[in-house]
C-alpha positions as CSV (number, residue, x, y, z in Angstrom):
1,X,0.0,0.0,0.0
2,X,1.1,3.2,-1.0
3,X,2.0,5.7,1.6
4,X,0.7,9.3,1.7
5,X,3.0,12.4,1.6
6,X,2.3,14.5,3.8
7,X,3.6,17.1,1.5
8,X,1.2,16.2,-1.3
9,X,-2.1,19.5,-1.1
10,X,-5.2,18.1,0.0
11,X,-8.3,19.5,-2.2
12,X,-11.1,21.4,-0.6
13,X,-14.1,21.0,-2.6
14,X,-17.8,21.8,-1.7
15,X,-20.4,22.9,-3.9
16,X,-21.7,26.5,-3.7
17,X,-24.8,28.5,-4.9
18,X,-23.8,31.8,-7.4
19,X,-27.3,33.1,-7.8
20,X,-29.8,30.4,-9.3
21,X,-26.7,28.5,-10.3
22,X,-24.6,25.9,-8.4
23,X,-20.2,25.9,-8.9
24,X,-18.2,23.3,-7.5
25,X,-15.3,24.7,-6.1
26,X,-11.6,22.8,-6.0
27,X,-9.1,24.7,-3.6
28,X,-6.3,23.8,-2.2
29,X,-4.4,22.7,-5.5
30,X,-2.6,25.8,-5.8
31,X,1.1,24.7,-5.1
32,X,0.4,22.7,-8.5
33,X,1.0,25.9,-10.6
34,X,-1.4,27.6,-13.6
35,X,-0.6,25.1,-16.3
36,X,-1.5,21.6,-13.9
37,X,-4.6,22.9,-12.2
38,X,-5.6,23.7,-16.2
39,X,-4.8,20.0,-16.7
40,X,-7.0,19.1,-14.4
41,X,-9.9,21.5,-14.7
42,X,-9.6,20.1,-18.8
43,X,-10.2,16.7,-17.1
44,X,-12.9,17.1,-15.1
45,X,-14.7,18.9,-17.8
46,X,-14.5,16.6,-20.1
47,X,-15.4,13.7,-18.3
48,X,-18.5,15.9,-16.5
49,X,-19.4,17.1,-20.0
50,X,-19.4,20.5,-17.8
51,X,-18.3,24.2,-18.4
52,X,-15.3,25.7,-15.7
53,X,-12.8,27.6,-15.0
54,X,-9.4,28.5,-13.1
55,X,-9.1,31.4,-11.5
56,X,-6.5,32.8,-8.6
57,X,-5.7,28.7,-8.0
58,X,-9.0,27.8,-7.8
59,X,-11.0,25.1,-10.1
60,X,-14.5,26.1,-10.2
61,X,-16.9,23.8,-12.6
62,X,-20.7,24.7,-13.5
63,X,-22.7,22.8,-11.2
64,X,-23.0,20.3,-8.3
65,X,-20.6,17.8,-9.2
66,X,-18.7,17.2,-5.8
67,X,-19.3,13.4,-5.7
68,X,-17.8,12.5,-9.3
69,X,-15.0,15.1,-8.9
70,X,-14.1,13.1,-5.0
71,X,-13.8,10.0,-6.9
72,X,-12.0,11.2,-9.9
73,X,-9.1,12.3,-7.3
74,X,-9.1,9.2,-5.3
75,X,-8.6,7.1,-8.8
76,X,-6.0,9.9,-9.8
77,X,-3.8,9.7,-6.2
78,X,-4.0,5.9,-6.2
């Protein structure tokens, strides 16, 4: 079993409401620099078929997708 760095960013990511509209939010990441967090942000869109963006370190996707994106980073960190 693969041991966990303690060094390795943990993301934060909760779902919140912008108006009638619900953005999942992915914080945390920002050690990874602008061009990985777009790596992943590309990722998770295409696999959620969903719009987002990165801005200031944070990966914010167009709705409430916290569930899929938890499980896309525990198959990623495995």
């Amino acid at each position: 079993m693969k041991k966990s760095n303690p060094q390795t960013p943990k993301p934060k990511i909760y779902a919140e409401k912008r108006g009638a509209n619900q953005v999942t939010i992915i914080s945390g990441l920002h050690t990874y620099g602008e061009q990985r967090l777009n790596d992943i942000a590309k990722d998770l869109k295409t696999l959620l078929g969903a719009g987002g963006t990165v801005k200031n370190g944070i990966i914010e996707i167009q709705g409430d997708k916290t569930a899929q994106i938890k499980e896309w980073f525990k198959r990623e960190t495995k």
